[in-house]
C-alpha positions, 0 to 999 in steps of 0.5 A, a space after each residue: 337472160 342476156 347475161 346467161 347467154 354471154 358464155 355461148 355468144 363469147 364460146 361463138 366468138 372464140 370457135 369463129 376465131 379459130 377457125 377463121 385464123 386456122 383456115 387462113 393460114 391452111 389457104 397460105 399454106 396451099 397458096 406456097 405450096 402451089 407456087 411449085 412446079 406442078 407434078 402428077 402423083 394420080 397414077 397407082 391409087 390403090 398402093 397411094 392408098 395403102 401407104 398413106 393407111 399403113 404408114 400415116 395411119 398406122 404408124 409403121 415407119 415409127 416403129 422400126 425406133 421402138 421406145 420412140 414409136 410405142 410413145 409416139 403412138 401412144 400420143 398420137 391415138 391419145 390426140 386423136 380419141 381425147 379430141 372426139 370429146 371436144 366434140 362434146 365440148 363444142 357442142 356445150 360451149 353454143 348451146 350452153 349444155 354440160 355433157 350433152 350426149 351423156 342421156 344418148 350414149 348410156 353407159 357407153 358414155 362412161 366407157 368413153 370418158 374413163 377411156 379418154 382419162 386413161 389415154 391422157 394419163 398414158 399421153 402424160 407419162 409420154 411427153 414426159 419422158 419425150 421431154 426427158 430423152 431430149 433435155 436430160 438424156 439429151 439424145 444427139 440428133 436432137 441437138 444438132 447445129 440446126 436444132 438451135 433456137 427456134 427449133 429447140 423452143 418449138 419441140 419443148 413447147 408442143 410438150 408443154 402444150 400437151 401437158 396442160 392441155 392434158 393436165 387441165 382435161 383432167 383437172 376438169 373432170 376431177 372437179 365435175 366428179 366432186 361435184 357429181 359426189 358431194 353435191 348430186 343435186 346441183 343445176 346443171 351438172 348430172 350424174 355421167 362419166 367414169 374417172 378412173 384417173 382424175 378420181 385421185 384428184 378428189 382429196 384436193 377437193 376436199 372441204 371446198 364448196 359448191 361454188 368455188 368447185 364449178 368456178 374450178 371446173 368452167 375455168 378448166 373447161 375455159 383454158 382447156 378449150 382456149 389451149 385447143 384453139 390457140 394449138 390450131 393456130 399455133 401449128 402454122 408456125 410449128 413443125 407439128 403440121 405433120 399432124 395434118 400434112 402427114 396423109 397427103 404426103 406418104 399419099 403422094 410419095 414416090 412410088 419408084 424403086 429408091 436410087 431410080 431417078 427421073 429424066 429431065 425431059 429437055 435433055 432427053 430430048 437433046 439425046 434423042 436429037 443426037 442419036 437421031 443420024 436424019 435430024 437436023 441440029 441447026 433445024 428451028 421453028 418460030 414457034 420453038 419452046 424456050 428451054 426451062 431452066 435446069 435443076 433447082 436454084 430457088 423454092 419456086 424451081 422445085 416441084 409441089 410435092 417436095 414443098 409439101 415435104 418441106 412443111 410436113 418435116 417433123 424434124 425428129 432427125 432420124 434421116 440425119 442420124 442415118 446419114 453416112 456424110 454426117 455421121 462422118 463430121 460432113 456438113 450435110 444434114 437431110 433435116 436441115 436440107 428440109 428445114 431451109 427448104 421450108 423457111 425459104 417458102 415462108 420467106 417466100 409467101 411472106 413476100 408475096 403477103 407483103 407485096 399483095 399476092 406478087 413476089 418481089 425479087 429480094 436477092 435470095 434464094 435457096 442455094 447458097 443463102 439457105 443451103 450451101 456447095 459443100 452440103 450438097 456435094 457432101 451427100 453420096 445419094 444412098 437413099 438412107 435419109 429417104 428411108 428413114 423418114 417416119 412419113 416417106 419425105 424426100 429430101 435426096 430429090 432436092 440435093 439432086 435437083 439442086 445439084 444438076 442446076 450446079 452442074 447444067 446451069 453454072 457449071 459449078 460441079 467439083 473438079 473431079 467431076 468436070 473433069 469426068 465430063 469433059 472426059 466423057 465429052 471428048 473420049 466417049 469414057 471417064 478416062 483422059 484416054 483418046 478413044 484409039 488408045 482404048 486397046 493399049 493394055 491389050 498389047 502387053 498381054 
């Protein structure tokens, strides 16, 4: 009896596993998120609403890219409805059942599992060209300098992991239908389920008896089932968190018009201090507030939403592909402003990890040891990335703040553009004309 039930206890242990790792590293991933300034994005629900259903549901930024979109979609509805019977799988798995809601769904059931393989012939067939466009075809922005390494490894992994996960579903079924043929009257296993795809699987099946097709049939059901686990897991490390962040994150996207850009409300309040003829500049309170620092230097200056866009990047480079600095040789990549935006907040809560829950000054930050001068100064602000993007990421809200911390906190903004303010501050105009030479032109007409 023991014996019988080391299968579920071991099913138990692995499932608690999972689960357990998975939601540690979504609580880590909240805890970076969180050390970001707070930000309300509640206002203008039923259009939040809206685009999180059309874009992160519907998929409809994706495909404005046709051939990449229709794959993309054909994968992510395969993710989706494949994963319904891991239901199923889960449930056999604790309680030692084979296809347990086969007596209530009839021939519906059917439907299903036929569905289920035709998906994951179609998912196949995608990967596999996806795999084909990035290392044959070798389509350029997928090999651009920030793809190196690790982001090269991980894009080609998550297809190899859709390919055996896929593959092994099927293996699994083909096994269970020659079973189902050539031995009707075998314990555990009944007749249920349609396999218009894994039926072609049957002539490997030939002549192979009883107990060499169930070890086939469990080892797959075992791999396929532990290839999901170590998938939920692996996503924290991978850019394919997209995959959960997406929804939150076209949520929360910016609803203003694109190129309007927010005020820093300090220097709205120096303005209004300035065109105020009754106040008093010298005034001071006890109780004054210091002034925040300004713009962005490091992860922890930026604000949670433009976190969260750094862990939902999907790194598919349509931003960079669209981009008029880059396609012009410049340094500037809208990815690789994301990935290192990313990678700094991993270094960051890495820290924290390592030091029991406080940072510990290391003498990085992200401006300058992650993204440099010359890539921020690079981008001309046209909203091109932003536009591109598949789920509404911004990576323009970023260079800007970063940006304004050059301009505001080391006055480190390019000479052009010092000198345009110190014309501004002097002569009320960007020229390097006093403001009673304003009129000369006028003199010679």
């Amino acid at each position: 009896m023991l014996l019988e039930l080391l299968p579920n206890v071991l099913f138990v242990l692995l499932l608690g596993v999972a689960i357990g790792l998975f939601a540690r590293n979504v609580k880590k991933i909240n805890r970076n998120i969180q050390l970001g300034r707070e930000i309300n994005r509640s206002d203008r629900s039923n259009e939040r609403w809206g685009n999180m259903a059309r874009i992160a549901l519907g998929q409809s930024k994706m495909v404005k890219r046709p051939l990449a979109g229709i794959l993309h979609i054909v994968v992510y509805i395969g993710f989706i409805l494949i994963n319904i019977e891991l239901l199923e799988i889960v449930v056999d798995g604790i309680f030692g059942t084979h296809r347990i809601f086969a007596p209530y769904l009839g021939s519906f059931y059917n439907i299903l599992i036929g569905s289920f393989e035709i998906l994951a012939a179609l998912v196949l067939i995608a990967v596999i060209i996806f795999w084909c466009r990035r290392n044959v075809i070798r389509i350029q922005r997928f090999w651009k300098d920030e793809m190196k390494g690790w982001p090269k490894l991980d894009a080609d992994l998550i297809l190899y992991f859709e390919v055996v996960l896929m593959g092994l579903f099927l293996t699994m079924n083909g096994a269970d239908l020659a079973i189902q043929s050539n031995f009707p009257d075998a314990p555990h296993y009944m007749q249920a389920g349609a396999f218009p795809v894994s039926k072609f699987l049957m002539p490997l099946f030939e002549g192979v008896d009883l107990s060499s097709l169930i070890l086939i049939e469990r080892s797959a059901w075992w791999m396929h089932i532990i290839g999901i686990f170590i998938f939920l897991n692996y996503l924290y490390y991978s850019k394919h968190l997209h995959i959960l962040l997406a929804f939150p994150n076209t949520y929360f996207a910016n609803l203003n018009p694109k190129g309007q850009f927010g005020n820093n409300p300090n220097v709205t309040a120096e303005v209004q201090l300035m065109m105020d003829p009754n106040a008093d500049p010298y005034a001071a309170t006890d109780d004054a507030e210091e002034v925040e620092k300004f713009g962005t230097s490091d992860v922890m200056d930026l604000n949670r939403i433009q976190l969260l866009n750094a862990y939902t990047c999907t790194e598919c480079g349509r931003c960079t592909s669209e981009c008029p600095a880059n396609q012009t040789g410049k340094k500037l990549s809208p990815r690789k402003i994301m990935m290192d935006t990313r990678d700094r907040l991993t270094e960051v809560g890495d820290n924290i990890d390592k030091n029991k829950g406080t940072f510990v000054a290391d003498g990085k930050q992200l401006l300058g040891d992650y993204i440099s001068h010359e890539e921020l100064w690079a981008c001309t602000s046209c909203n091109a990335c932003v536009e591109a993007c598949p789920v509404n990421i911004d990576p323009l809200s970023i260079i800007m703040d970063m940006r304004q911390y050059l301009v505001m906190e080391e006055s480190a903004g390019p000479s052009d553009l010092n000198n345009m303010m110190s014309n501004i501050e002097n002569n009320g105009a960007p020229w390097p004309f006093n403001q009673q030479d304003r009129a000369n032109w006028a003199q010679e007409l």
